[in-house]
N, C-alpha and C positions, 0 to 999 in steps of 0.2 A: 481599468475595468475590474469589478469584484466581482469573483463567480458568490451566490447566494445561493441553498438550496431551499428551495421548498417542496414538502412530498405531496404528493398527489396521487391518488388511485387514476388507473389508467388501463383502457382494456387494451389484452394485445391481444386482439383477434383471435380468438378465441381457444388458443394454445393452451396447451398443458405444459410447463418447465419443470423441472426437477430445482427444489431453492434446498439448499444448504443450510441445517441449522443447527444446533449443539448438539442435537442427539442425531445426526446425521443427514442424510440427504432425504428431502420428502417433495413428490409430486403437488402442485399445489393450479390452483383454474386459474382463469386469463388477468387477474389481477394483481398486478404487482407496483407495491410503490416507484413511480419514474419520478426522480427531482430533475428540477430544472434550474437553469442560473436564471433569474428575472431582477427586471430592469425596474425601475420604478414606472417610465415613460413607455413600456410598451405596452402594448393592447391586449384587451382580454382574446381576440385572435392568435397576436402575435405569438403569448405565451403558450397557447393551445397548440399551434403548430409547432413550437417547440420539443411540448411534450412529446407532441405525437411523432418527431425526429426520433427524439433520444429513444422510447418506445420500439419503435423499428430496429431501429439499430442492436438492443437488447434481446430483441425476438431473433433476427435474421442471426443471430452469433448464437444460440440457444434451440435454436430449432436446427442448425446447419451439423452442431454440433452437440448433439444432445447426452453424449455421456459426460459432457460437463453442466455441473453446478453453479448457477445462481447462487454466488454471494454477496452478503451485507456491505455493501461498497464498489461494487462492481458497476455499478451507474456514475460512481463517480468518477472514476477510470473510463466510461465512455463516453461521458459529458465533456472531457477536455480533446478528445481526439474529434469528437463532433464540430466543438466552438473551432478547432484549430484546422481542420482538413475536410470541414462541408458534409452533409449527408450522402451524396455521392461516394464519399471514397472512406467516409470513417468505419463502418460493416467491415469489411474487406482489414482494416488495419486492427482492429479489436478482435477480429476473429483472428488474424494471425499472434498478435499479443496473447491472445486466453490458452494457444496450443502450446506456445513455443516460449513466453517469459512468466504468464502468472496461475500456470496449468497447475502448479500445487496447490493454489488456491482454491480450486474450481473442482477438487477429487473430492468422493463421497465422503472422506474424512478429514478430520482438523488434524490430523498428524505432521503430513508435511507441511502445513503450515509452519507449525509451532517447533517444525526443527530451521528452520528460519529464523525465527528467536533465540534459538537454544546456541547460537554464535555470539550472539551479544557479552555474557561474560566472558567468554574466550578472546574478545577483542577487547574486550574493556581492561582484561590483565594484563596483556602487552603493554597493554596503553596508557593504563595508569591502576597497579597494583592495586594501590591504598584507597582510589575509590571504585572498585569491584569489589572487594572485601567490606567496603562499610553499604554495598549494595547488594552482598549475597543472602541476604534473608529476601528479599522483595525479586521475586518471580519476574523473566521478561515480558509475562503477557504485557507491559503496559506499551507496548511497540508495536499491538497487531494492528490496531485500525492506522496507523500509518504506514506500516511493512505495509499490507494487505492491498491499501491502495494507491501504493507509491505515493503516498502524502497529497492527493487530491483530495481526498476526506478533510483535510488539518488546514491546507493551504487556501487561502479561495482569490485571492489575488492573480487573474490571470497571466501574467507576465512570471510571475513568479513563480506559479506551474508547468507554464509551457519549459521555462529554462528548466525547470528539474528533471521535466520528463525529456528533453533534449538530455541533460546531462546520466540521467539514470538507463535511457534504451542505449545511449551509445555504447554500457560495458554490462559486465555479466551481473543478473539481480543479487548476485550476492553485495553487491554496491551499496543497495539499498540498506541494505545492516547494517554495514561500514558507517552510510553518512546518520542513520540513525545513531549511530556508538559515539559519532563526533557529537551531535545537540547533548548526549550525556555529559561526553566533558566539556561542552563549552557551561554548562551549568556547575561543575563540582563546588565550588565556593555556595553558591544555595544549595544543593543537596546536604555539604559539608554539617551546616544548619539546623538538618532536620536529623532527630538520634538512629541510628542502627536499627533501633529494638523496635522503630515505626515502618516498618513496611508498608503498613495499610496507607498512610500519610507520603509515602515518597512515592509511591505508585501511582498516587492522586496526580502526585504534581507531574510524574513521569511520564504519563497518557495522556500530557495537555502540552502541546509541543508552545516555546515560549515567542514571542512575538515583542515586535517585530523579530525577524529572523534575519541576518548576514547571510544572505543564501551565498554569493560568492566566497565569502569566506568556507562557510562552510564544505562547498564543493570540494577547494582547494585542501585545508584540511583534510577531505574525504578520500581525496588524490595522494597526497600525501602518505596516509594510517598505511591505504590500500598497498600501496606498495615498497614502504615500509613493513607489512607485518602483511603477505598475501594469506591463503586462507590456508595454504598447506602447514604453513609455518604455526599456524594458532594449538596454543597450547591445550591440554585434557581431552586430544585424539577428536575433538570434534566436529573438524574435516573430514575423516576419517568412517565417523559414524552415519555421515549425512550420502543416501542413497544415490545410487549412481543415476538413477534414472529421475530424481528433485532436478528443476531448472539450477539449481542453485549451481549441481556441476554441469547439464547440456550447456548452458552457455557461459561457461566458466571464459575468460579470456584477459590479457592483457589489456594492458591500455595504450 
């Protein structure tokens, strides 16, 4: 099964949400794009009811908890909890995800986000010196729309989602950087390719995660870095700097 999005305007009863957006968090009326995964073979019903699932689900986690922000992928992240655990119970599972693993995403500002990122060279030098160095001109943002929504944005291959988000809720989000840092090095020989002095050009390629993907491998790999080089250990104190109250360390743990 392929998840497919398509956007769609969609009213959610007539709500006001707070959406997140570069210049920070703004109030915005009942309209908000809901994508949905569609089928070729379903009905112009079918799809409709769809929407109006995911809809729901977006509202009742946004309304229940309204000091959090609506962000640019956050339907993608509730579309695969939807397909996999039914509109009865996916509310209830996204609202505890939004508090307790992707609540720096969801805060008036893009800061804790992007100290989420700001791991990736520190893992990448453990991991392989010489290409963290031929990748220190080129900024990690090209990692937020897959950080952001644990790779349901990138992925749309349902099996292939469900397994990651099996493998990414079972340990702490800082994992999530981790198996981003491995698709880095499983690439070094094509990045190798592209000169230093291009950042604008390796970023390109950076923010388009490669396909098909060894997702097993990768895990394994991600298993592997993780406990090999935990986060305390990561070099230029950048454990260190990342806030005690970021998910990154509430759900710091073992594996």
């Amino acid at each position: 099964m392929s998840i497919k999005y398509v956007l769609m305007l969609t009213d959610l009863s007539s709500t006001t949400l707070r959406v997140r957006t570069a210049h920070g968090p703004q109030h915005c009326d009942s309209k908000l794009a809901a994508p949905v995964d569609t089928d070729p073979d379903e009905s112009e019903a079918q799809l409709d009811r769809r929407k109006s699932e995911l809809s729901a689900v977006i509202t009742q986690v946004l309304r229940t908890y309204p000091m959090l922000s609506y962000f640019q992928g956050f339907h993608d992240i509730a579309q695969v909890f939807l397909l996999v655990l039914g509109v009865e119970d996916a509310a209830a599972a996204v609202s505890h995800l939004s508090l307790l693993r992707i609540r720096d995403f969801m805060l008036p500002s893009l800061s804790p986000s992007l100290a989420h990122l700001r791991l990736l060279p520190s893992i990448l030098q453990v991991a392989d010196a010489k290409l963290c160095k031929h990748l220190s001109d080129t900024q990690p943002f090209f990692a937020l729309g897959a950080v952001l929504t644990l790779y349901a944005h990138e992925i749309q291959e349902y099996g292939d989602i469900a397994r990651l988000f099996d493998f990414l809720l079972a340990h702490g989000a800082v994992v999530s950087v981790y198996f981003f840092a491995v698709i880095i090095l499983s690439r070094r020989e094509e990045l190798f390719e592209i000169p230093a002095d291009e950042p604008e050009m390796l970023h390109s390629i950076l923010s388009k995660l490669p396909k098909p993907l060894d997702l097993e491998a990768l895990i394994t790999q991600t298993t592997s870095l993780y406990m090999d080089f935990p986060p305390e250990r990561l070099p230029f104190r950048s454990w260190a700097r990342i806030s005690p109250f970021s998910v990154l360390k509430t759900t710091r743990g073992d594996f």
